[in-house]
C-alpha positions in Angstrom: 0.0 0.0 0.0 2.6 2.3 1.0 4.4 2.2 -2.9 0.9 2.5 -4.0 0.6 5.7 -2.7 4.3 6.7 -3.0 3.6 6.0 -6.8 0.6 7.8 -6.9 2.0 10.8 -5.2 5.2 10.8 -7.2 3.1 10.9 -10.5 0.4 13.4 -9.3 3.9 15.9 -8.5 5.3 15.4 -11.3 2.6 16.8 -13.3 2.1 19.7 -11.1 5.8 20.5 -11.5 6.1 19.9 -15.6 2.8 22.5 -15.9 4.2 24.5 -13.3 7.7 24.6 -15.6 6.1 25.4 -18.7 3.2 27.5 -17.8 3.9 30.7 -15.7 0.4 31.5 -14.8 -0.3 28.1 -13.6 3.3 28.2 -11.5 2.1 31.9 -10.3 -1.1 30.3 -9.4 0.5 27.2 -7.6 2.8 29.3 -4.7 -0.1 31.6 -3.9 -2.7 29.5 -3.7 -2.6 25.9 -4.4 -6.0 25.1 -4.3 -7.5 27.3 -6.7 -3.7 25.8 -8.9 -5.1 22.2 -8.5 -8.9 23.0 -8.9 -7.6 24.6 -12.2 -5.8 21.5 -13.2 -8.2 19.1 -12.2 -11.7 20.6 -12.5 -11.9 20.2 -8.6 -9.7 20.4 -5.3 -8.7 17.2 -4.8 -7.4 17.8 -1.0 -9.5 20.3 0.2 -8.5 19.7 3.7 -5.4 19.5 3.5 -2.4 22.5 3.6 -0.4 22.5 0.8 3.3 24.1 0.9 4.7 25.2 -2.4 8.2 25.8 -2.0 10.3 27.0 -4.7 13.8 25.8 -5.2 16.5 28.3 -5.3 20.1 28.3 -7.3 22.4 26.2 -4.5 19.0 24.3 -2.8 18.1 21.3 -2.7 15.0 20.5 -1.2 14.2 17.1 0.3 10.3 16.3 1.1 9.3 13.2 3.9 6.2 12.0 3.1 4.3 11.3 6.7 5.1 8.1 8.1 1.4 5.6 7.4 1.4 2.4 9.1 1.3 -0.3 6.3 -1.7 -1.3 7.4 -3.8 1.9 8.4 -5.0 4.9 6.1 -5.9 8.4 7.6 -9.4 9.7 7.6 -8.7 11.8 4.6 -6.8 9.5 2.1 -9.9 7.4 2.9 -12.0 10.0 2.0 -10.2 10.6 -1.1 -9.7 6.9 -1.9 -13.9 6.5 -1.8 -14.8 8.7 -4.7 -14.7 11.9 -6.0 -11.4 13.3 -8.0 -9.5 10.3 -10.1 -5.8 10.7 -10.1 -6.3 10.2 -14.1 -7.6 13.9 -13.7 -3.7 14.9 -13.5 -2.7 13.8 -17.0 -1.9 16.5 -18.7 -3.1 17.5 -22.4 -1.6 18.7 -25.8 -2.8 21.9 -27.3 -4.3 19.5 -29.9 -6.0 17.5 -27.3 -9.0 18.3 -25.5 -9.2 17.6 -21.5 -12.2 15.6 -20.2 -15.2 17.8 -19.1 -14.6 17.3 -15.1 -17.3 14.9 -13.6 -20.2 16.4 -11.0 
């Protein structure tokens, strides 16, 4: 379970940073205020409950994140919440100019 959600988190990031990289707005958007960043991305906020930090890397940083330590065998209150419906982590892939996004689901 935990390199479930290792993977999952890993792949969600990475497509927050590659728009973040290539569109200034979005990145803008993304340090002050996340939320309204990922409700743009994905039609909804995903985490709505949860604080995001958006730290920007700096010429000579390195910046090293811990994901919080989840027993194997126990989920918080809120992945559960976010595991039982709502936003699909298929709403991060990103989209061509050709390409059309899905409408987001209500």
């Amino acid at each position: 379970m935990a390199n479930t959600m290792t993977a999952i988190r890993n792949h969600i990031t990475a497509q927050i940073t590659e728009r973040a990289v290539s569109d200034t707005a979005f990145r803008a958007l993304l340090k002050s205020d996340p939320h309204a960043a990922l409700r743009e991305m994905v039609g909804a906020d995903p985490v709505p409950g949860f604080k995001i930090n958006v730290i920007e890397e700096r010429a000579g940083e390195i910046n090293i994140v811990l994901p919080a330590n989840i027993e194997k065998d126990e989920l918080p209150d809120e992945l559960l919440d976010l595991a039982s419906g709502g936003i699909g982590f298929s709403a991060f892939v990103l989209y061509g100019p050709n390409d059309a996004p899905p409408k987001p689901r209500r």
